[in-house]
C-alpha angles and dihedrals in degrees: 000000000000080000090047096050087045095055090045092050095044076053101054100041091052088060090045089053094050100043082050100057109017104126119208124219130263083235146053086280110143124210095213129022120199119220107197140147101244091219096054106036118012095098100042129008100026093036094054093042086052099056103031085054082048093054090054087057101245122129107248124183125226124163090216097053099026112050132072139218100277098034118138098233102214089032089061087035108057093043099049088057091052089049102047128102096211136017132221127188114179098200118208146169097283095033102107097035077070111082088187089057088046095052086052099056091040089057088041081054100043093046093059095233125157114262140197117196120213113195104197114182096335137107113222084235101059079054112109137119120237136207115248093163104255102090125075114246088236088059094051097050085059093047085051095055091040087054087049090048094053091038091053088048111087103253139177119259112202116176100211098214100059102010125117103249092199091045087056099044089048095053095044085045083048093053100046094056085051095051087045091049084047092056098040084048094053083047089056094053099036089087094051097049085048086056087044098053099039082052094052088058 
């Protein structure tokens, strides 16, 4: 129980710290983009990640909440993914049968960002992108690499018709906050490696 309390508050004080000193961006930079198939996942799983990322005071992106009539969609895309600190790609039924979800994660990919799989009523091995002819091979090779990356990073798996939505949204909320301490962390250090190898030569 005393190991329990002392997990939640360390928890609880690593968000605070983020959400302290967090700083945002002068410009339109997001902390977390949200890769999702609009059929399977805007109304339920990708919407209540958005705003529970946004009450804890964190920038999410979602297609559907960030961008405005007149938008060029790949344009704010694909910013938006540079200029992320940590991916996530909640992955569904319909989800590689979408090109435009599969650039994204192989951005996300490309790009090293963090990333934090949700596997939401799929098996990894029902996951596989298939040729309907209007993708270069070239390009599917690259959406096929992108979909093995993310199935060989430890991910979440949520079943929609009997899984605990709050559970769900707490552990990728969890997991957000880890992968942004982790960054901030690598940041920290970065200084210090650059000493040390200016020193070595």
């Amino acid at each position: 129980m005393q190991v329990q309390r002392s997990s939640i508050a360390a928890k609880n004080l690593s968000r605070q710290i983020i959400r302290y000193y967090w700083k945002p961006a002068e410009s339109e930079h997001c902390d977390v983009f949200i890769s999702h198939r609009r059929i399977d996942t805007n109304k339920n799983v990708a919407a209540l990640l958005h705003d529970r990322l946004s009450w804890l005071n964190l920038r999410p992106f979602l297609d559907s909440r960030s961008m405005k009539p007149g938008d060029k969609l790949f344009e704010k895309i694909d910013s938006a993914i540079c200029n992320c600190k940590v991916g996530i790609a909640v992955i569904s039924p319909n989800y590689c049968k979408s090109y435009n979800c599969l650039h994204e994660l192989s951005m996300i990919m490309e790009c090293n960002k963090k990333v934090i799989p949700i596997y939401v009523d799929v098996k990894l091995s029902d996951l596989r992108v298939l040729d309907n002819g209007s993708c270069r091979k070239k390009e599917l090779l690259r959406y096929r690499e992108a979909i093995e990356e993310a199935k060989n990073t430890l991910g979440l798996t949520f079943e929609s018709s009997n899984g605990d939505w709050s559970e769900l949204l707490e552990n990728t909320s969890d997991a957000v906050f880890q992968k942004l301490l982790e960054i901030e962390e690598e940041s920290l250090a970065m200084p210090e490696l650059q000493k040390k190898y200016l020193n070595y030569y």
